[in-house]
C-alpha positions in Angstrom: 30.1 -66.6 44.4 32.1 -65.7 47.8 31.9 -68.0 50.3 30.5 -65.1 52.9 27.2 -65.3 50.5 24.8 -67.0 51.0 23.0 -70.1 49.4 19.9 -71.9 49.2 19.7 -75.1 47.1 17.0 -77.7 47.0 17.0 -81.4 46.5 13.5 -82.8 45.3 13.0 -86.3 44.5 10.9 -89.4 45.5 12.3 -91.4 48.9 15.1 -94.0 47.4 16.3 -91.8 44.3 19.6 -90.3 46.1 18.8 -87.0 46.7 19.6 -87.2 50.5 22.7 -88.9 49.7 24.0 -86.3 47.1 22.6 -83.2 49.2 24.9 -84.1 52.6 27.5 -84.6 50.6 27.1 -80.9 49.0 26.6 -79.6 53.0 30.2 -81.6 54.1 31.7 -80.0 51.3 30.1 -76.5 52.5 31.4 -77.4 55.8 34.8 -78.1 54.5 35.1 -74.9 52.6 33.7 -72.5 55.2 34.9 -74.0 58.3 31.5 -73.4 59.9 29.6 -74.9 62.3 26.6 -77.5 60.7 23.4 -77.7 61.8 21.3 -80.9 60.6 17.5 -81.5 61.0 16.7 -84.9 60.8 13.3 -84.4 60.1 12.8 -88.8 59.2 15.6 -89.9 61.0 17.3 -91.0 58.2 20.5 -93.4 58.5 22.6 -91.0 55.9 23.7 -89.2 59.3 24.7 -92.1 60.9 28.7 -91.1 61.0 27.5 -87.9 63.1 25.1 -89.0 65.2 27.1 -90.6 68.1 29.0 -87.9 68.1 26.7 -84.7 68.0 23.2 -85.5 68.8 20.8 -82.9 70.2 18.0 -84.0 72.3 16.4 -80.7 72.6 16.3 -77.4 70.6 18.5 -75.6 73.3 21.3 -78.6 73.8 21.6 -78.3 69.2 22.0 -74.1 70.1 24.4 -75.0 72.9 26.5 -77.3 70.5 26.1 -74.9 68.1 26.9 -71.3 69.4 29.0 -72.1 73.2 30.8 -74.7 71.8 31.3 -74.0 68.0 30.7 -77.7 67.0 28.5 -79.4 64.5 24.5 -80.7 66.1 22.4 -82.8 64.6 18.4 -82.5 66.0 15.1 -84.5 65.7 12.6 -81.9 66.2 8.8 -84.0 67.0 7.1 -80.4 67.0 6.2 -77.6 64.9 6.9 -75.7 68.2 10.4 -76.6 68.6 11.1 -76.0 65.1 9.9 -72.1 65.4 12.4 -71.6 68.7 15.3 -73.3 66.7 15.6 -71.3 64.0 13.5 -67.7 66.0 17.1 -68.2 68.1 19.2 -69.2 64.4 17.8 -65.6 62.9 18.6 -63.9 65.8 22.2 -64.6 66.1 24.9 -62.9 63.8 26.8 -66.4 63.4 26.5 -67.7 59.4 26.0 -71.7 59.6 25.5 -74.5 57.2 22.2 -75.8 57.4 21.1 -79.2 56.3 17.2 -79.4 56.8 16.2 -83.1 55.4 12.6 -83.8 54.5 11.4 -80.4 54.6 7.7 -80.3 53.9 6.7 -81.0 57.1 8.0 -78.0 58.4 6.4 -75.8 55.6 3.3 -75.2 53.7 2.3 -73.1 50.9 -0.4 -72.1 52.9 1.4 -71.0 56.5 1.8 -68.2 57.8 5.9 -66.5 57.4 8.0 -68.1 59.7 11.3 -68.0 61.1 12.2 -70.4 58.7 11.1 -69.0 55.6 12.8 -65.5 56.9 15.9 -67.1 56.9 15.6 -68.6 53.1 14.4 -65.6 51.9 17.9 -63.5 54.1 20.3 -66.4 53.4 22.5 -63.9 51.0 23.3 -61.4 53.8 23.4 -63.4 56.5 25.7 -65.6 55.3 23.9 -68.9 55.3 24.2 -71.9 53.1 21.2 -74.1 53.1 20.4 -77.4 51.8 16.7 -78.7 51.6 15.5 -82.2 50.5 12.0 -82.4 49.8 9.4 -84.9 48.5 7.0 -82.3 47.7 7.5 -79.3 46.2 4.2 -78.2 46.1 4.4 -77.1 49.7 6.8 -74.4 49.3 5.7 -71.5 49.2 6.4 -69.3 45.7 8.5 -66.8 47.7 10.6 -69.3 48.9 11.2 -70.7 45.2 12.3 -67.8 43.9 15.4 -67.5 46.7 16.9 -70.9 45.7 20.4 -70.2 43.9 20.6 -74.1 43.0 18.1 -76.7 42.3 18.4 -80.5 42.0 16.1 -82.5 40.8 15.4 -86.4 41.1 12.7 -88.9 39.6 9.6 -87.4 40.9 6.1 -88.9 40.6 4.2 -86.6 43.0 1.2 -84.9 41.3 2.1 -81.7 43.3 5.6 -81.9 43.1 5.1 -82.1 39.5 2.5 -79.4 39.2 4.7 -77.0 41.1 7.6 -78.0 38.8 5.7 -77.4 36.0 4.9 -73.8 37.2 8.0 -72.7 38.5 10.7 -74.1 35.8 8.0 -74.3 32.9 11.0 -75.2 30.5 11.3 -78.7 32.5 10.8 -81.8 30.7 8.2 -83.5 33.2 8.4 -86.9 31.1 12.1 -87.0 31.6 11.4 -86.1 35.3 9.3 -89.2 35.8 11.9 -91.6 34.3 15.1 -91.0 35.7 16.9 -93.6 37.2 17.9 -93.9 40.7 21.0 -91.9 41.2 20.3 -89.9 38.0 19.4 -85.9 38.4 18.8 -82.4 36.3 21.1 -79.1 38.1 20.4 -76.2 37.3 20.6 -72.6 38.6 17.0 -71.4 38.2 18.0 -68.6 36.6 19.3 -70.0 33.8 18.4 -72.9 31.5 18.1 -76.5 32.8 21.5 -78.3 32.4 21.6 -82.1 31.1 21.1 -84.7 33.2 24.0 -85.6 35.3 24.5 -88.8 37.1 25.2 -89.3 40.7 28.0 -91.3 42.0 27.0 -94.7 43.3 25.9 -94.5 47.0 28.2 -95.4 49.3 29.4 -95.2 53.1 30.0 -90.9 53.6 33.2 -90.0 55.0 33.0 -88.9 58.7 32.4 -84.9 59.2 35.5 -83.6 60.8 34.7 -80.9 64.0 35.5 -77.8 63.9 38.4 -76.6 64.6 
């Protein structure tokens, strides 16, 4: 797949199983290869962006566009409202500019249930606009099936959830949900979902992440 594509992959797992860890380091290789500015929302403030966050910290939605559009360099943002979500990414679809997206803990940005937002417009145009997204996600259950069917890679980690496991079970039927409830820590199933589940592949040990380089 060219680079100038766009891609949407998806990390699910319970809280402690490494899917955060292994998703930013997919999104620094991203930024590596395409040279792109990254945006990450730190939905949990999570202390896997610990090597950025001195460094490129937003404290509003307009200081992570500034960072991101004026000055071409990486932003990191804690939104606390649904509100500042919607202008962050209503201001994301309408620019031309193709970023790498890390949005971490998801589901509290999205329901099954909601109403299409500028989120969900950009999963559903990452191919031709160029963005590569990476979601983490506890529970799958509240993404909505239009979204699922735009995700070009799927990772999945030990995942106890009842809906999580539900929505699993309807979307990738050939999943072995026992398997799924047993992994260890560190441990996951890829697969594109348009093919076959691969075997389980195992994560490498968790350890400090190498600092993202800006852009040049």
């Amino acid at each position: 797949m060219s680079l100038d594509e766009g891609t949407v992959s998806i990390y699910v797992g319970d809280t402690g199983t490494g899917k955060t860890f292994l998703a930013y380091e997919d999104f620094k290789k991203a930024l590596s290869a395409t040279g792109r500015p990254g945006l990450i929302v730190d939905s949990m403030g999570a202390r896997n962006f610990d090597d950025i966050r001195g460094r490129y910290l937003a404290n509003t939605s307009d200081d992570a566009l500034h960072t991101l559009y004026d000055r071409h360099q990486h932003s990191i943002f804690n939104p606390e409202t649904p509100e500042e979500m919607e202008i962050l990414w209503a201001e994301v679809k309408r620019r031309p500019d193709p970023l790498c997206i890390f949005l971490d803990e998801t589901s509290p940005w999205m329901s099954a249930h909601c109403k299409p937002s500028n989120l969900m417009f950009l999963i559903r145009s990452h191919r031709h606009r160029g963005h590569h997204m990476f979601l983490t996600t506890q529970y799958l259950g509240d993404f909505p099936p239009a979204v699922l069917q735009c995700l070009t890679k799927v990772f999945i980690f030990r995942s106890s959830a009842p809906q999580t496991l539900d929505r699993l079970a309807d979307t990738f039927p050939r999943l072995d949900l026992e398997n799924i409830q047993s992994l260890p820590d560190r441990q996951h199933i890829a697969f594109n979902p348009r093919i076959p589940p691969q075997p389980v592949k195992t994560v490498k040990p968790v350890k400090p992440a190498d600092p993202v380089s800006p852009v040049e």
